[in-house]
N, CA, C and O atoms as a GROMACS GRO file, in nm:
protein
  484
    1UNK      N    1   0.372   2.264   0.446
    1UNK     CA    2   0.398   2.136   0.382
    1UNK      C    3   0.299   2.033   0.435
    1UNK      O    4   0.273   2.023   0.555
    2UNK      N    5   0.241   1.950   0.334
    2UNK     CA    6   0.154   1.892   0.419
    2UNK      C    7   0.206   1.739   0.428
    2UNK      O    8   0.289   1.704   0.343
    3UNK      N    9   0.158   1.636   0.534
    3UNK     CA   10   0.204   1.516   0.577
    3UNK      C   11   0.177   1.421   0.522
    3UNK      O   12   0.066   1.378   0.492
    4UNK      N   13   0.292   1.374   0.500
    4UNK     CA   14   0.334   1.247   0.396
    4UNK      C   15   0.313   1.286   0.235
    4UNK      O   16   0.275   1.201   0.154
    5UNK      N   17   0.336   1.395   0.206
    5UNK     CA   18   0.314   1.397   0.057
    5UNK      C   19   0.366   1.309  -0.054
    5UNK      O   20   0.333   1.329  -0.171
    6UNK      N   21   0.441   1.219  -0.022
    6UNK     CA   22   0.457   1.128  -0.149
    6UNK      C   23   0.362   1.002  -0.101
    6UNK      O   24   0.347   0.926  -0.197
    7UNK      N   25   0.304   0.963   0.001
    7UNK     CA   26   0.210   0.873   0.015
    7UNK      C   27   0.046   0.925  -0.026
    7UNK      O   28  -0.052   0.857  -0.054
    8UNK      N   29   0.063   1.076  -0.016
    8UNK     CA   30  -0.076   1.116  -0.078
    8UNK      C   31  -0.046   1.169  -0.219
    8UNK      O   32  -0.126   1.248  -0.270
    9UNK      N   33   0.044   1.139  -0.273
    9UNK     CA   34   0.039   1.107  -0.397
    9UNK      C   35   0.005   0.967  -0.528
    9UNK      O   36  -0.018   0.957  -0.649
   10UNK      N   37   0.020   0.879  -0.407
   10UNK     CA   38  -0.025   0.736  -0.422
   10UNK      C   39  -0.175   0.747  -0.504
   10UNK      O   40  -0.257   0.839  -0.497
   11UNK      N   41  -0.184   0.618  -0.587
   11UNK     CA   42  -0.281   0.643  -0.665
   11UNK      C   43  -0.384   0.548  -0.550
   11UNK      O   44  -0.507   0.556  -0.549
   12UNK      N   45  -0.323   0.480  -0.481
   12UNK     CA   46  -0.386   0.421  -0.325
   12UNK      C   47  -0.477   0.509  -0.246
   12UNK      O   48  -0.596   0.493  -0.216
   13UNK      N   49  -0.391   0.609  -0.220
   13UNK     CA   50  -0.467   0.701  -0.100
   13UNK      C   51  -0.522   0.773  -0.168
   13UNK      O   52  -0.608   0.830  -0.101
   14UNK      N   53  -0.523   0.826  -0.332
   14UNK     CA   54  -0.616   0.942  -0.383
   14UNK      C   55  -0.776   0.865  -0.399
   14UNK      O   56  -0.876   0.935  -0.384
   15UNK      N   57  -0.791   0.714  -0.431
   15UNK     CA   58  -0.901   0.656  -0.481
   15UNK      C   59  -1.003   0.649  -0.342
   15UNK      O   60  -1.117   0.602  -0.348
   16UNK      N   61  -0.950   0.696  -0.234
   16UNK     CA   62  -1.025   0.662  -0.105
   16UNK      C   63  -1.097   0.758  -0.062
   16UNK      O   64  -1.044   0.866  -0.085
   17UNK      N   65  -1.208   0.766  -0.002
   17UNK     CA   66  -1.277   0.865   0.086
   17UNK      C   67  -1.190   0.952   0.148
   17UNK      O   68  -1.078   0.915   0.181
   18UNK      N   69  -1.235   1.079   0.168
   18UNK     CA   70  -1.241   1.188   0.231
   18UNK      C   71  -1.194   1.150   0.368
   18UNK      O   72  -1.094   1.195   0.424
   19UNK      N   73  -1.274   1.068   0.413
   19UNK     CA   74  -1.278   1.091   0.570
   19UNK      C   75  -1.193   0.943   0.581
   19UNK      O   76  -1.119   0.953   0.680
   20UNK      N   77  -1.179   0.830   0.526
   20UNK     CA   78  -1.070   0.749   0.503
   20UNK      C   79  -0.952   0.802   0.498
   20UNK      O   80  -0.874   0.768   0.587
   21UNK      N   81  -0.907   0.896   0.399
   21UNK     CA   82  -0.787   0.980   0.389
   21UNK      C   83  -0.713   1.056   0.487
   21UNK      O   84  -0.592   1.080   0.500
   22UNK      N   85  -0.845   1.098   0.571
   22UNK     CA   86  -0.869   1.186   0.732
   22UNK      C   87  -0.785   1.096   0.801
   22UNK      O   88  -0.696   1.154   0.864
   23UNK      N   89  -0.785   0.973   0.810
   23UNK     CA   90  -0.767   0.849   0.897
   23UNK      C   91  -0.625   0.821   0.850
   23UNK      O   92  -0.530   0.777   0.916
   24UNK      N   93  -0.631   0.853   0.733
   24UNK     CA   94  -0.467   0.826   0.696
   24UNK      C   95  -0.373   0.902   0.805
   24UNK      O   96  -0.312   0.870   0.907
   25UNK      N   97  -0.392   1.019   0.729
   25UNK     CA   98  -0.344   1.152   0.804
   25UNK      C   99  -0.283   1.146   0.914
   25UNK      O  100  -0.162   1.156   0.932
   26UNK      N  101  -0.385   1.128   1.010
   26UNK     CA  102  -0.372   1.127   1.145
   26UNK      C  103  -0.313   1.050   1.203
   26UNK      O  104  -0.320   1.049   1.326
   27UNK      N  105  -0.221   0.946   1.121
   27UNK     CA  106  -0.139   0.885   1.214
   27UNK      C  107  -0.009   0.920   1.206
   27UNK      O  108   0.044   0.956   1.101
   28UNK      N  109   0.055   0.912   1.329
   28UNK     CA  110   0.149   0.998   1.391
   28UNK      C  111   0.335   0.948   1.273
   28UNK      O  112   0.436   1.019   1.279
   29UNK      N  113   0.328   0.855   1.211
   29UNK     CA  114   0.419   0.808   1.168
   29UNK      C  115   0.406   0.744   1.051
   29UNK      O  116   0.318   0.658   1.045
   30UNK      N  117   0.468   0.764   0.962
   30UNK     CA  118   0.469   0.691   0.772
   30UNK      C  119   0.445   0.530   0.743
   30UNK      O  120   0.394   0.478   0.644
   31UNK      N  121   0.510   0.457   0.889
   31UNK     CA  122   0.478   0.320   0.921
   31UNK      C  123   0.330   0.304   0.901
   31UNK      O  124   0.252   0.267   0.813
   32UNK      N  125   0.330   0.351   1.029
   32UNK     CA  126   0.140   0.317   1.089
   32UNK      C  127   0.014   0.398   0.969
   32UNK      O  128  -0.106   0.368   0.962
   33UNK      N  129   0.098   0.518   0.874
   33UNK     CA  130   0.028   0.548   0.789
   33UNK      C  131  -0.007   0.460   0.660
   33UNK      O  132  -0.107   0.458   0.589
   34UNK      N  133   0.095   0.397   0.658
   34UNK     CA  134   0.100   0.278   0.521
   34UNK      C  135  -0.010   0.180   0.564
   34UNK      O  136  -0.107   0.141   0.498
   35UNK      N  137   0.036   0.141   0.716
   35UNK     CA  138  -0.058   0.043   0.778
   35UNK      C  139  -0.232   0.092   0.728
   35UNK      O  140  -0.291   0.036   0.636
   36UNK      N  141  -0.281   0.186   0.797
   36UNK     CA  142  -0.354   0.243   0.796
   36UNK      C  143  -0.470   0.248   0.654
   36UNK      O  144  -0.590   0.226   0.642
   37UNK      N  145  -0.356   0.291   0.559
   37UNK     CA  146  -0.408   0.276   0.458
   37UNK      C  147  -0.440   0.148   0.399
   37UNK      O  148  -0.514   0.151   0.301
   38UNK      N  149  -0.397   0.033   0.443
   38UNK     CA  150  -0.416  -0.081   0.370
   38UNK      C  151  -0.571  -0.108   0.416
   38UNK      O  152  -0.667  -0.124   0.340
   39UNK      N  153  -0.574  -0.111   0.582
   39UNK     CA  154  -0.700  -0.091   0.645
   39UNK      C  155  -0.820   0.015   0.562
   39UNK      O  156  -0.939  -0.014   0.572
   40UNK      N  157  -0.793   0.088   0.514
   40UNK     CA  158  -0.892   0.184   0.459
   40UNK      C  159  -0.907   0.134   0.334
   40UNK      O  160  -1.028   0.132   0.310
   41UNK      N  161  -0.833   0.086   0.228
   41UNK     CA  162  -0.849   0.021   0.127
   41UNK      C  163  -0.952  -0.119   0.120
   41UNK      O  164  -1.033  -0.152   0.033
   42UNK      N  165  -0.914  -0.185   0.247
   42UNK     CA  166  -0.952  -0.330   0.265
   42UNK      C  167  -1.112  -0.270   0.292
   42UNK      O  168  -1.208  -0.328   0.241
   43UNK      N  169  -1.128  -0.163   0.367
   43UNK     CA  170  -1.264  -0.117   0.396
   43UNK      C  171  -1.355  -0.025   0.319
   43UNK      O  172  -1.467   0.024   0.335
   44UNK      N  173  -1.262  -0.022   0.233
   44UNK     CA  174  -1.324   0.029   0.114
   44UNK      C  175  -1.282  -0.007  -0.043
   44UNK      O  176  -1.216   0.053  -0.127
   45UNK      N  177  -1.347  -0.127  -0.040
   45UNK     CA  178  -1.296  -0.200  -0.156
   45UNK      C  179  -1.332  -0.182  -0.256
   45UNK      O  180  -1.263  -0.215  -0.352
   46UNK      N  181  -1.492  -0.105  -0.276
   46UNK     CA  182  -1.584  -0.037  -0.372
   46UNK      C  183  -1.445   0.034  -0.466
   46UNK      O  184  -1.443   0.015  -0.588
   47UNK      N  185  -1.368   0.090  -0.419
   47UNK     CA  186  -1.277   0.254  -0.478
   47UNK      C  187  -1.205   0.141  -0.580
   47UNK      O  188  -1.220   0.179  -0.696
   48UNK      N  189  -1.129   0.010  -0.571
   48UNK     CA  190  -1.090  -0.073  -0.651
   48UNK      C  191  -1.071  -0.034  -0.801
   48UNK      O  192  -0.973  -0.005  -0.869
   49UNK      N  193  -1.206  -0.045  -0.825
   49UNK     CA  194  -1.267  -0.053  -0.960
   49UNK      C  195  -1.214   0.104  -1.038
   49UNK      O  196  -1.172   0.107  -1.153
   50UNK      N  197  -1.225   0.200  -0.968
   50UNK     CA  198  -1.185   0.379  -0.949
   50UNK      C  199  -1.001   0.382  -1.005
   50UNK      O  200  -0.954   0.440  -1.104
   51UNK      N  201  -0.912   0.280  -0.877
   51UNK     CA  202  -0.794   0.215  -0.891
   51UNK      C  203  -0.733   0.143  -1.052
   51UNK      O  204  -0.618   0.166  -1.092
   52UNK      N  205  -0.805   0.079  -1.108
   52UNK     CA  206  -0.775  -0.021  -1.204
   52UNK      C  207  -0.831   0.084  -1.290
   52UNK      O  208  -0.742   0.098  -1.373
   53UNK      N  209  -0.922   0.164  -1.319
   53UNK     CA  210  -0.954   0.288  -1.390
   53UNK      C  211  -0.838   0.367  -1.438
   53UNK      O  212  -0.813   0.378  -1.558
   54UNK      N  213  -0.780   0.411  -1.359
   54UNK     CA  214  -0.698   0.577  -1.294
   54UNK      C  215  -0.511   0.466  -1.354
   54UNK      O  216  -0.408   0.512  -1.404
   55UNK      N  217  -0.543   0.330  -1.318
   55UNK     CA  218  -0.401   0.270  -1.372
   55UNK      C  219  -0.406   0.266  -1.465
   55UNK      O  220  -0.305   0.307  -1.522
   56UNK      N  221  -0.519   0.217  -1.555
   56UNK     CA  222  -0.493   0.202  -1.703
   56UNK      C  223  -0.479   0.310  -1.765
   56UNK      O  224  -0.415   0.310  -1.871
   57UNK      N  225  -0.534   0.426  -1.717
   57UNK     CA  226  -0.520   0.572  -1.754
   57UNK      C  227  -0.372   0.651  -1.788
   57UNK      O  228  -0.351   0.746  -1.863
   58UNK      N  229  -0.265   0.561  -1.686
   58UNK     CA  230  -0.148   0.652  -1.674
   58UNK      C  231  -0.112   0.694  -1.547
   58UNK      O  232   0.004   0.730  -1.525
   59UNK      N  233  -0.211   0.694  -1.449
   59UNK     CA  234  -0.238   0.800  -1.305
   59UNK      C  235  -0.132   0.724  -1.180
   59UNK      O  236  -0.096   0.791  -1.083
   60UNK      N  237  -0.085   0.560  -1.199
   60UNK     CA  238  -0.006   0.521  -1.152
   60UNK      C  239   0.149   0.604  -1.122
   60UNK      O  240   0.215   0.649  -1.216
   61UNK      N  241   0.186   0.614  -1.005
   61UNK     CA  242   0.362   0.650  -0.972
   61UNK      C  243   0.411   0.529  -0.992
   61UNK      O  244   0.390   0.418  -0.942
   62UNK      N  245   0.517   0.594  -1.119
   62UNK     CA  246   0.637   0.502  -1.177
   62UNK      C  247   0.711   0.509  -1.057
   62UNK      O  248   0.771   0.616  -1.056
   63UNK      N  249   0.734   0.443  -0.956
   63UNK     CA  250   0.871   0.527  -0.867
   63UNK      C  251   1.023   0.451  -0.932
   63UNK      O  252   1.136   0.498  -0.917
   64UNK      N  253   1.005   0.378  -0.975
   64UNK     CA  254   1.137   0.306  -1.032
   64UNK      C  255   1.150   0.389  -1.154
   64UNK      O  256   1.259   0.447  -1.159
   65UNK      N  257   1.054   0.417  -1.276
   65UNK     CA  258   1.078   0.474  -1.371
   65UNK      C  259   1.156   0.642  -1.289
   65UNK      O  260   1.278   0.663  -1.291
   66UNK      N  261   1.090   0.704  -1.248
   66UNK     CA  262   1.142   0.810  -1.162
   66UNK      C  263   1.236   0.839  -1.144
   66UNK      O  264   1.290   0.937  -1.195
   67UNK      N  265   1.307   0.727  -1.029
   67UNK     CA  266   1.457   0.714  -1.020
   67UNK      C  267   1.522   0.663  -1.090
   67UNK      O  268   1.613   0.596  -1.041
   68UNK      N  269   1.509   0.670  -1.214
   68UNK     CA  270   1.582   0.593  -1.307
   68UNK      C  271   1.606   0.458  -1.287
   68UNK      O  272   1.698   0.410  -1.354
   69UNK      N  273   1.542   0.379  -1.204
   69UNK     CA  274   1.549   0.248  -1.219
   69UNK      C  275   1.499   0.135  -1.253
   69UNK      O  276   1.527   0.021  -1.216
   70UNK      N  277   1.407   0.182  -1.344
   70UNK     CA  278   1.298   0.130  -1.432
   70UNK      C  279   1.354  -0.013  -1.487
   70UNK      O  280   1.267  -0.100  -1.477
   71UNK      N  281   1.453  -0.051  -1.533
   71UNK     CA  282   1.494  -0.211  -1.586
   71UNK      C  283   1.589  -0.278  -1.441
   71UNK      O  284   1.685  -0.354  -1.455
   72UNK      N  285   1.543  -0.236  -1.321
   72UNK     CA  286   1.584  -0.283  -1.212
   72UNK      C  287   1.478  -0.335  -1.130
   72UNK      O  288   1.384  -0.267  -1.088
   73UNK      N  289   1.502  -0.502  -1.102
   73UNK     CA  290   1.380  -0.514  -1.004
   73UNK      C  291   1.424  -0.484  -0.867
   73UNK      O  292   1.535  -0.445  -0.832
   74UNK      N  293   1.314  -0.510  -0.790
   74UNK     CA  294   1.304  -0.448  -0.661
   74UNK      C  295   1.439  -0.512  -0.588
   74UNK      O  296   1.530  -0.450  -0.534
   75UNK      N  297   1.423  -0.662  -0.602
   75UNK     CA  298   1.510  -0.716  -0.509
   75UNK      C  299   1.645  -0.734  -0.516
   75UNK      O  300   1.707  -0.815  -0.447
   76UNK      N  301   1.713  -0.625  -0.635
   76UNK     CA  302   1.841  -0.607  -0.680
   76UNK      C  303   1.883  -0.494  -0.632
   76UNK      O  304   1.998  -0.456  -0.614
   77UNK      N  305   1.762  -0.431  -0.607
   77UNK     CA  306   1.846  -0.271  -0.516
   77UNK      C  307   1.917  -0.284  -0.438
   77UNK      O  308   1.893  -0.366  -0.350
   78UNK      N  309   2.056  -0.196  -0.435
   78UNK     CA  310   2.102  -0.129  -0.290
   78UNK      C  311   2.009  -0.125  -0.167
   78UNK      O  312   1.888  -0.145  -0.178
   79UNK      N  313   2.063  -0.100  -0.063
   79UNK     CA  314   2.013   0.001   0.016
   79UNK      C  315   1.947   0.110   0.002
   79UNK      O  316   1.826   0.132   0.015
   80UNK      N  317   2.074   0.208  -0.037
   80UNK     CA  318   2.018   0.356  -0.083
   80UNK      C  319   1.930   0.357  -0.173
   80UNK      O  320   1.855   0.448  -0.139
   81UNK      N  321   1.885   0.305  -0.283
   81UNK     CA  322   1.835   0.285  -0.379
   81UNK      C  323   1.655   0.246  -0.339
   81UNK      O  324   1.552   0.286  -0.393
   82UNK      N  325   1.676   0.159  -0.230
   82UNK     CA  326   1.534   0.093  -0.179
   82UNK      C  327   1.499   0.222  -0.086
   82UNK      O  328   1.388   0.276  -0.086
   83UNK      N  329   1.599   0.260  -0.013
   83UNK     CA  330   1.513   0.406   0.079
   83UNK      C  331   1.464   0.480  -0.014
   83UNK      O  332   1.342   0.495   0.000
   84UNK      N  333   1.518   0.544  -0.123
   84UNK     CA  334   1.461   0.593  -0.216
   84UNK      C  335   1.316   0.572  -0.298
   84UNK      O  336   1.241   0.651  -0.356
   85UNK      N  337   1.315   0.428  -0.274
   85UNK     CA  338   1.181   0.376  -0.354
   85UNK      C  339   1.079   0.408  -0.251
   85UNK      O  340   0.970   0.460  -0.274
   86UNK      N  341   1.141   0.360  -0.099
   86UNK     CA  342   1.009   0.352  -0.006
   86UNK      C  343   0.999   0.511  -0.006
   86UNK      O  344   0.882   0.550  -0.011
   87UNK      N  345   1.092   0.609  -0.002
   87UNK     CA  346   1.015   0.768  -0.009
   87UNK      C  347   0.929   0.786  -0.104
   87UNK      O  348   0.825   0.851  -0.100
   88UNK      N  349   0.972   0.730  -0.184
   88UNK     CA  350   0.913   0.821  -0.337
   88UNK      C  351   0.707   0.759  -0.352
   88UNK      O  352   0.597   0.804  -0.385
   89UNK      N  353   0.766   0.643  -0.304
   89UNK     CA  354   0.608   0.548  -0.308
   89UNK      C  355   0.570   0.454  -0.191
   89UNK      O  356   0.553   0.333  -0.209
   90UNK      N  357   0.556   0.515  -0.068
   90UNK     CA  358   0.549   0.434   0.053
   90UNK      C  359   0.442   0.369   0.021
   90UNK      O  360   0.437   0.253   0.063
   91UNK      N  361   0.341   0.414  -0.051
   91UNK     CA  362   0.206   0.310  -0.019
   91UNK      C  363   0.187   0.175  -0.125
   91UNK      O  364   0.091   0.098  -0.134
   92UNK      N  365   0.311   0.177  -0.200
   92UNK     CA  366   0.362   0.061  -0.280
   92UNK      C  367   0.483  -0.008  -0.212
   92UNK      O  368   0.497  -0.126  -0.242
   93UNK      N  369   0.558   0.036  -0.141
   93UNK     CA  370   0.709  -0.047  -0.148
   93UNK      C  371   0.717  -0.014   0.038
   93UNK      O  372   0.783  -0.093   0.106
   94UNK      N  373   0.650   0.099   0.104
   94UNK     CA  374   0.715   0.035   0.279
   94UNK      C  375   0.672  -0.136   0.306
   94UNK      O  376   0.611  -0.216   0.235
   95UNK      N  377   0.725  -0.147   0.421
   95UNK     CA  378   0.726  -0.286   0.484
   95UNK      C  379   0.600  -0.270   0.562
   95UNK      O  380   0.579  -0.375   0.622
   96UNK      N  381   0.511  -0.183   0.585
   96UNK     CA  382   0.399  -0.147   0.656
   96UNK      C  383   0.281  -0.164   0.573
   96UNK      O  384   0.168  -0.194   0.611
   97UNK      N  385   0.331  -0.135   0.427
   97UNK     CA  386   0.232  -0.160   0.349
   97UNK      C  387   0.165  -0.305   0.302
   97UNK      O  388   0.072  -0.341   0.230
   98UNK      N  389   0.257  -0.361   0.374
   98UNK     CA  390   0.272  -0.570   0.291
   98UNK      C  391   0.233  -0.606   0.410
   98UNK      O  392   0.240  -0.729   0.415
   99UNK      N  393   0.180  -0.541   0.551
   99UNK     CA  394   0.150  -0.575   0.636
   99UNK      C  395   0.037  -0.660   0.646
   99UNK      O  396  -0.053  -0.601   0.587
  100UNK      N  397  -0.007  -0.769   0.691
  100UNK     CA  398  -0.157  -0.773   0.697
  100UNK      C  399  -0.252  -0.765   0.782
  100UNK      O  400  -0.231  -0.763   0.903
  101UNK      N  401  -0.360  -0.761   0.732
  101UNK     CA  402  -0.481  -0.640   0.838
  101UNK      C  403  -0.513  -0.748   0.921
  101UNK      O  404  -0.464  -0.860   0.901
  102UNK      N  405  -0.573  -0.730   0.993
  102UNK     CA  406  -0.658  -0.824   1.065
  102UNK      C  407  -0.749  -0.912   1.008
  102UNK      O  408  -0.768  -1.028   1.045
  103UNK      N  409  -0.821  -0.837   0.889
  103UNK     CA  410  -0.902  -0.932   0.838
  103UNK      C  411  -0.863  -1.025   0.709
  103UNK      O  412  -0.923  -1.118   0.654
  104UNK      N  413  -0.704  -0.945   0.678
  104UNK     CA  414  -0.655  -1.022   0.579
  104UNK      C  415  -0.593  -1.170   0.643
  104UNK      O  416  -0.581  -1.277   0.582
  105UNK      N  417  -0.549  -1.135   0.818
  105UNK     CA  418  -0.449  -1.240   0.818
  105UNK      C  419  -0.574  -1.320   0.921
  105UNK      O  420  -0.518  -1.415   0.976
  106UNK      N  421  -0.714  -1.313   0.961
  106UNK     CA  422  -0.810  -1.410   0.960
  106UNK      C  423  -0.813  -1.506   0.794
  106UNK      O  424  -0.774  -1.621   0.774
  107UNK      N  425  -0.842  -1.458   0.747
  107UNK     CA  426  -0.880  -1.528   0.555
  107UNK      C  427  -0.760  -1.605   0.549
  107UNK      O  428  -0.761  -1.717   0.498
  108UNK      N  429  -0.635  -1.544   0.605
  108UNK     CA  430  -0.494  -1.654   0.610
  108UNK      C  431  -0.502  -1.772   0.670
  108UNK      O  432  -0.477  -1.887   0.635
  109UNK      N  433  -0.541  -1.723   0.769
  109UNK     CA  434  -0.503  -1.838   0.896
  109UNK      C  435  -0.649  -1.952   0.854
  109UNK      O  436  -0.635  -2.070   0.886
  110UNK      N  437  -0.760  -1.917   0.797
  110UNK     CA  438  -0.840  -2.011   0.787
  110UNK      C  439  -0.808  -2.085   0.663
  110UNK      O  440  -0.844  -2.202   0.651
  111UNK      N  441  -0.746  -2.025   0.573
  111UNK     CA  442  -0.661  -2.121   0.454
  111UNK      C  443  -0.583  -2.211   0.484
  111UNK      O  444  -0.581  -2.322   0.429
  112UNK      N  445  -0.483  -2.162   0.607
  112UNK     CA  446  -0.395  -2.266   0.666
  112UNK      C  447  -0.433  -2.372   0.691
  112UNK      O  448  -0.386  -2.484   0.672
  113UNK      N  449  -0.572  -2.316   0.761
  113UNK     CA  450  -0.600  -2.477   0.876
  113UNK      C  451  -0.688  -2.531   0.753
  113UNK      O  452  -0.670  -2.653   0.753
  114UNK      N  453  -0.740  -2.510   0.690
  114UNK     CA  454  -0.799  -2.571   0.549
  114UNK      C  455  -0.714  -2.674   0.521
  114UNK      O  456  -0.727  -2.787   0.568
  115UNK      N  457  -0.601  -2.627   0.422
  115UNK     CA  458  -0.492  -2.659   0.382
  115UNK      C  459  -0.430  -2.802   0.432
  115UNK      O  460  -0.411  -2.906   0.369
  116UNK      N  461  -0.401  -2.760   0.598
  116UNK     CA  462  -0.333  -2.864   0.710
  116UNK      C  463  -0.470  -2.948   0.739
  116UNK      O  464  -0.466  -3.020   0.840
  117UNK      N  465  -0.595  -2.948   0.659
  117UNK     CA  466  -0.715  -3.032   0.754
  117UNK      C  467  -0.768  -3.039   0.862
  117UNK      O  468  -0.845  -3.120   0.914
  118UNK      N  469  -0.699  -2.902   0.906
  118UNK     CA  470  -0.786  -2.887   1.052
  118UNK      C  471  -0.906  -2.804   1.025
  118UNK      O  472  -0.912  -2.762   0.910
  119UNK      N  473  -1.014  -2.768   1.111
  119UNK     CA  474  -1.151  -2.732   1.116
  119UNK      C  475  -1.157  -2.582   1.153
  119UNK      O  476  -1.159  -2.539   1.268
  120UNK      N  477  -1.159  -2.506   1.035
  120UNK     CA  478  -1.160  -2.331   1.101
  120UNK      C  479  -1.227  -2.316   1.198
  120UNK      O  480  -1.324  -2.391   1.214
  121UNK      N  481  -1.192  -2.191   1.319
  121UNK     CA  482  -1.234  -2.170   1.426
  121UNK      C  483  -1.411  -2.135   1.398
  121UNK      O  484  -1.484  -2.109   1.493
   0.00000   0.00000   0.00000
């Protein structure tokens, strides 16, 4: 059986390098793998275009259509219902995945101080 198969079913982790994917892999837990992947995405932003391709195509996981919960939004689920979503499509719906990278939450924090009128670092 190989590791994390419903996250390498993601239309996320299929659009990425080889050796990006490698990087997925190898981390020891589904958390730090979601993490991981956002990092490999963010670093490989070229695959995007590959992404928005492969969606308009069909190649997207329904995971709500799936579980039959297709006219349910996210934030009406159960419990059971949301574990279900994060199995079926971790690299859409874990809490690891909404994480932000380092270089996403630099681009944050210099919006902030924008924002508030202070002078980015």
């Amino acid at each position: 059986m190989s590791k994390y198969p419903n996250l390498q079913r993601s239309l996320f982790f299929k659009v990425i390098p080889i050796a990006s994917q490698i990087e997925v892999l190898k981390q020891t837990d589904i958390s730090a793998a979601c993490y991981e992947l956002q990092i490999q995405l963010e670093q490989n932003a070229e695959v995007m275009n590959e992404y928005h391709r492969r969606y308009k195509n069909g190649e997207e996981i329904n995971a709500l259509a799936e579980l039959g919960l297709q006219c349910k939004w996210p934030g009406d689920l159960s419990d059971e219902e949301w574990q279900m979503l994060v199995e079926l499509d971790p690299a859409k719906y874990h809490s690891s995945s909404t994480k932000l990278t380092p270089l996403q939450k630099e681009k944050w924090d210099a919006v902030i101080k924008k924002c508030l009128s202070e002078e980015p670092d």
